[in-house]
C-alpha positions as CSV (number, residue, x, y, z in Angstrom):
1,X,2.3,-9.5,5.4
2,X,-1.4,-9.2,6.6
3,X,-4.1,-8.1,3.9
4,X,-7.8,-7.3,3.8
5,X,-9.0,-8.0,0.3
6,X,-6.9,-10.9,-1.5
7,X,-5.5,-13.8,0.1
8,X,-1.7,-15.2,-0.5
9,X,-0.3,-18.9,-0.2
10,X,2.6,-20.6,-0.8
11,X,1.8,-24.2,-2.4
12,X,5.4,-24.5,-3.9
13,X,6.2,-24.1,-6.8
14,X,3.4,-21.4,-7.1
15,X,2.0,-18.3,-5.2
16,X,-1.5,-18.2,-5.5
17,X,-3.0,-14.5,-5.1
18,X,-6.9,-14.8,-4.6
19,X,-9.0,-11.4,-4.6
20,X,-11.2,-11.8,-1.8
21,X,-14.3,-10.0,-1.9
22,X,-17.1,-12.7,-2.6
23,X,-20.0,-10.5,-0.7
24,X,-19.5,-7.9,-4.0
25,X,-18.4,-10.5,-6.6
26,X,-14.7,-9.3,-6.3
27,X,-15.1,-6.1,-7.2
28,X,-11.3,-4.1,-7.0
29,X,-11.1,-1.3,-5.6
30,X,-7.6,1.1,-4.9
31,X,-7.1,-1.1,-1.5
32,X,-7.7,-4.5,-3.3
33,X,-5.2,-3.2,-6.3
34,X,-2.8,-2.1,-3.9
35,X,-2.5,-5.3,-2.4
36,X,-2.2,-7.2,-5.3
37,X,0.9,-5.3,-6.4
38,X,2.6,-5.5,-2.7
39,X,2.2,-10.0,-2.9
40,X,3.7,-9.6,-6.6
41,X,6.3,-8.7,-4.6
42,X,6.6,-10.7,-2.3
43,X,6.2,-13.7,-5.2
44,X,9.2,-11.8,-6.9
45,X,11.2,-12.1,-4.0
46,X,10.5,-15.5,-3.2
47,X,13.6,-17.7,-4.8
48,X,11.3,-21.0,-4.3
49,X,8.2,-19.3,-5.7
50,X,8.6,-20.5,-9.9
51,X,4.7,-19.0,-11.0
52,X,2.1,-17.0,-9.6
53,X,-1.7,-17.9,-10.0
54,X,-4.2,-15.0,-9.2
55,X,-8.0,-16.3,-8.9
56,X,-10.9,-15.0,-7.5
57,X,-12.8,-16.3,-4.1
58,X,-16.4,-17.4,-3.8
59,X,-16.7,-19.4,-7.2
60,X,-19.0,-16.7,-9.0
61,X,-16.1,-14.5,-10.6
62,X,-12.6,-13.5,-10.8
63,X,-13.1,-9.7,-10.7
64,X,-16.7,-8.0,-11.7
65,X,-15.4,-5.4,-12.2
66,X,-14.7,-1.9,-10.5
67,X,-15.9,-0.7,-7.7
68,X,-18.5,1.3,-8.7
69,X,-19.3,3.0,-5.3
70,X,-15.4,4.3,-5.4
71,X,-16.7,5.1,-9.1
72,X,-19.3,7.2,-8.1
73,X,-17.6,9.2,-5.6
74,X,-14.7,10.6,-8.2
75,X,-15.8,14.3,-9.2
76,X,-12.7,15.3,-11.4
77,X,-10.6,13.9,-14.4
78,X,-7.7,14.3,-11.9
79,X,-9.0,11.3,-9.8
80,X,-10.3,9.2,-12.9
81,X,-6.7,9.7,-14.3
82,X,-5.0,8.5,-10.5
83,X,-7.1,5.9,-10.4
84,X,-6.2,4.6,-13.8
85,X,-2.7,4.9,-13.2
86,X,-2.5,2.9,-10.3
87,X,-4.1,0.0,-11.7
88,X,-2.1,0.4,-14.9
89,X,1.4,0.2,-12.3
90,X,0.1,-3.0,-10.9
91,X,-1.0,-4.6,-14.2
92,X,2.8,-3.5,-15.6
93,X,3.8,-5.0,-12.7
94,X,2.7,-8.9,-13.7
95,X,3.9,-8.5,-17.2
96,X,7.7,-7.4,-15.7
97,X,7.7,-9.6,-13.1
98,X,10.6,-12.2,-13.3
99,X,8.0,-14.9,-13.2
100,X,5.0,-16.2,-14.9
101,X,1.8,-15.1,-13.9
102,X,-1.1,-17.4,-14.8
103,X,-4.7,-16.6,-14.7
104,X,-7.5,-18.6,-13.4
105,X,-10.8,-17.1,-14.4
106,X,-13.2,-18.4,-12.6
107,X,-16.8,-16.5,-13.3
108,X,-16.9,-13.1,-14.2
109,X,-14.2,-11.6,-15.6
110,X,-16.1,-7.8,-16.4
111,X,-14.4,-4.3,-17.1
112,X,-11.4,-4.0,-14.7
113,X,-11.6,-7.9,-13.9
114,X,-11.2,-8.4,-18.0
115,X,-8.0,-6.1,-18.0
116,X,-6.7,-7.2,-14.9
117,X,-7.0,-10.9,-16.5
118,X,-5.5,-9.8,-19.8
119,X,-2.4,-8.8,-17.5
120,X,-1.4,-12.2,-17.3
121,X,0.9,-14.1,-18.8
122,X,-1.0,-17.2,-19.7
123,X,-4.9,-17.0,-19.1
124,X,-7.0,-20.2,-18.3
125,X,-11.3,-20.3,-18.1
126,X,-13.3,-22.5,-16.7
127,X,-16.6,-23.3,-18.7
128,X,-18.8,-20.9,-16.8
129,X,-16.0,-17.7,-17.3
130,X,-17.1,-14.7,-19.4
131,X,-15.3,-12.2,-20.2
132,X,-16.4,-8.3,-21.3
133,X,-15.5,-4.6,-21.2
134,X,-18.6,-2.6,-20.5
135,X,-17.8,0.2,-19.7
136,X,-19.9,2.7,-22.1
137,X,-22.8,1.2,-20.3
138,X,-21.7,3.4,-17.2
139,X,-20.7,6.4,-19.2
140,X,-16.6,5.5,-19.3
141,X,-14.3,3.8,-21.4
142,X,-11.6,0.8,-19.8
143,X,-9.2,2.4,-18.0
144,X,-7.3,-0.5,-16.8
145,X,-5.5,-1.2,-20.2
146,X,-8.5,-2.5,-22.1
147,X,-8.1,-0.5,-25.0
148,X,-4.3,-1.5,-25.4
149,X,-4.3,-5.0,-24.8
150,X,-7.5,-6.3,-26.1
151,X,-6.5,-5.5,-29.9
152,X,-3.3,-6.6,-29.7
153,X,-5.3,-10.1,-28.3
154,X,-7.8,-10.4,-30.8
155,X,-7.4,-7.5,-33.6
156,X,-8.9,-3.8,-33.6
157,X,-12.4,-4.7,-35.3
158,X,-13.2,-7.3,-32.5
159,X,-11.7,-5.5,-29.7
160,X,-14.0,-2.4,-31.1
161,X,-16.9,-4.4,-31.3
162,X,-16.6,-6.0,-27.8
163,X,-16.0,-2.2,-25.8
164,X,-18.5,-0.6,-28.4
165,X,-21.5,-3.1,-27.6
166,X,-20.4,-3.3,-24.2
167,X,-21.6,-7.5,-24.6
168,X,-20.5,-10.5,-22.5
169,X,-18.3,-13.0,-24.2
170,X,-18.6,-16.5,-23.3
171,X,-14.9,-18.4,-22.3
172,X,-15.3,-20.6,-25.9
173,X,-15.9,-17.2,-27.9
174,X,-12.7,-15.9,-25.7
175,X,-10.8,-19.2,-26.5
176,X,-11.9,-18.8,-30.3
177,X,-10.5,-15.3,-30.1
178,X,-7.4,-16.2,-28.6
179,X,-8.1,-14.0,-25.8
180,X,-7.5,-17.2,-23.7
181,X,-5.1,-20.3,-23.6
182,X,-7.4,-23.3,-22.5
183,X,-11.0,-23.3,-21.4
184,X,-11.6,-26.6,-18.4
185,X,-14.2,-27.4,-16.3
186,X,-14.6,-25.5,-13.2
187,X,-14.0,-28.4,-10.9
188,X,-10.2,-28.5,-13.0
189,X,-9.3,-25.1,-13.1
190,X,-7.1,-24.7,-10.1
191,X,-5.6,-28.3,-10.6
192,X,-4.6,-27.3,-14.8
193,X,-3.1,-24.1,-13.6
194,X,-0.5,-26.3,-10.9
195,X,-0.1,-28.6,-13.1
196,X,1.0,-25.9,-15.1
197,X,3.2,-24.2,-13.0
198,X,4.3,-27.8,-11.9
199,X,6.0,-28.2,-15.8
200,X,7.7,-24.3,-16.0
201,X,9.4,-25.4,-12.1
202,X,11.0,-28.1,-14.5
203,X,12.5,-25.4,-16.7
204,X,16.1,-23.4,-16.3
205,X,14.4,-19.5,-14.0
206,X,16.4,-17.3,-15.7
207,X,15.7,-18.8,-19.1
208,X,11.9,-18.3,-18.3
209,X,12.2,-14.9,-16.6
210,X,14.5,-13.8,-19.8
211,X,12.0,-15.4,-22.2
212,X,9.2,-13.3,-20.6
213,X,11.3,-10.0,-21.1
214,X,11.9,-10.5,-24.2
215,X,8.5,-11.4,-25.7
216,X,6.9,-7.8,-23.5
217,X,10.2,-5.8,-24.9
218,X,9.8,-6.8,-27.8
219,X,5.7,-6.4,-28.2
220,X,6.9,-2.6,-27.9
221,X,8.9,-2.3,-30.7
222,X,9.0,-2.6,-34.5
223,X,9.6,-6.1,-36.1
224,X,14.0,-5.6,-36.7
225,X,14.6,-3.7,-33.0
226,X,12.3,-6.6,-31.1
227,X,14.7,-9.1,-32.8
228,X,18.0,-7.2,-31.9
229,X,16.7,-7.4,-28.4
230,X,16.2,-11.2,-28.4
231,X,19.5,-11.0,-29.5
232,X,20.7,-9.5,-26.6
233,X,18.7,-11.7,-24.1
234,X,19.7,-14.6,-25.7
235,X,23.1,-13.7,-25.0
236,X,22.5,-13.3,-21.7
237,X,20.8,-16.8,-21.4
238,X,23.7,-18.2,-22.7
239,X,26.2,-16.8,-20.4
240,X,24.5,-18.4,-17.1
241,X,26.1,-21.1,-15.2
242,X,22.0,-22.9,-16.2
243,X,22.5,-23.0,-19.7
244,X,26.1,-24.7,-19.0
245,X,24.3,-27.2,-17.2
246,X,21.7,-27.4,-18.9
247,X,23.7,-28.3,-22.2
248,X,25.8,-30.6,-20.7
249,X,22.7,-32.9,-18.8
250,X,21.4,-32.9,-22.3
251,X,24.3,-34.6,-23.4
252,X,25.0,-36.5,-20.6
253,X,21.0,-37.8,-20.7
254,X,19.8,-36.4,-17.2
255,X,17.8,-34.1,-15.7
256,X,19.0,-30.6,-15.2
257,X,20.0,-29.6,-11.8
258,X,18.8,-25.2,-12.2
259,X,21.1,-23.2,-10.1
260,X,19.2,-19.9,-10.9
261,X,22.3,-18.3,-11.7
């Protein structure tokens, strides 16, 4: 499949997705969002693909944000709500896809490219990565999911503060938050996320891709119906032909041979 603005590789056991538009600091636009959702599936699809990793090109930033020529040129709410909602589809896209998606923020990770970020499942920084939602400085609020997910990252009052102000948080602030996993030098962040990926390969895929669905169905629900769906996924897990094997090579002292099934 041929594409304009993000690149796609297979370097088994991961996909890697990189937005590719150094020349405006990765800026996303609909094209480059449409893309993005059309390699998830491809990823999806992909029975030797175990992770994706989405980075950005050029070294400078994961996403800067939205394109704010395509900005300019929307007149009504109409568009502004369209616009939204295809980015929303995509970012809903990464948290029900069957497989981890990790994030590897590498510079600027502003407005849409903070949302799109916060779409992942597991977020890594290098030391130079900042992170922000400043949108009121352009007369808009985040329309990519900002408002949702931020909170539920790093409570109301800081998520307020940070879209209020508009400021730039550094990746140690975002670490402190817990709006990322693990912050590593620049020259290490490709090689942690791998390495990454390298460990979840080891694990049984429908354990991880039923673990995933749990935690987002559950993060919709109230405290007793998010635990009567683990319930229910659990089950699942244990009826595969993986959690047979994998029970028996732990008493048998082995590795795990993961069918998938």
């Amino acid at each position: 499949m041929a594409y304009e603005n993000i690149l796609y590789q297979r370097e088994l056991p991961a996909a890697i997705i990189t937005i590719n538009r150094p020349r405006v600091l990765n800026a996303i636009n609909h094209e480059t969002i449409a893309e993005i959702g059309r390699a998830l599936d491809v990823a999806d699809a992909d029975p030797e693909v175990r992770a994706v990793i989405m980075t950005g090109a050029g070294g400078r930033a994961f996403v800067s944000g939205a394109d704010i020529g395509e900005l300019q040129a929307m007149d009504t709410a109409r568009e502004g709500f369209e616009h939204s909602r295809r980015s929303h589809e995509v970012i809903f896209k990464m948290e029900h896809l069957s497989k981890p998606v990790i994030m590897a923020i590498n510079g600027y990770a502003l407005g849409g490219g903070c949302e799109l970020a916060m779409g992942g499942d597991i977020i890594l920084a290098s030391e130079n990565a900042s992170f922000g939602q400043p949108e009121v400085n352009l007369g808009i609020i985040p329309g990519f999911g900002g408002s949702q997910r931020l909170p539920r990252l790093v409570g109301r009052t800081k998520a307020l503060e940070w879209i209020f102000t508009g400021e730039r948080i550094s990746a140690q602030e975002a670490l402190q938050w817990g709006l990322v996993n693990h912050v590593v030098p620049a020259g290490e962040l490709m090689q942690t996320a791998k390495s990454m990926v390298d460990t979840i390969a080891q694990k049984a895929p429908l354990a991880i891709a039923l673990a995933k669905r749990a935690v987002y169905h559950g993060l919709e629900m109230g405290p007793r119906a998010g635990n009567e769906a683990e319930m229910t996924y659990f089950g699942l897990a244990v009826g595969t032909a993986d959690r047979k094997e994998g029970t028996q090579a732990f008493l048998e002292k082995r590795e795990p041979e993961w069918q998938g099934t």
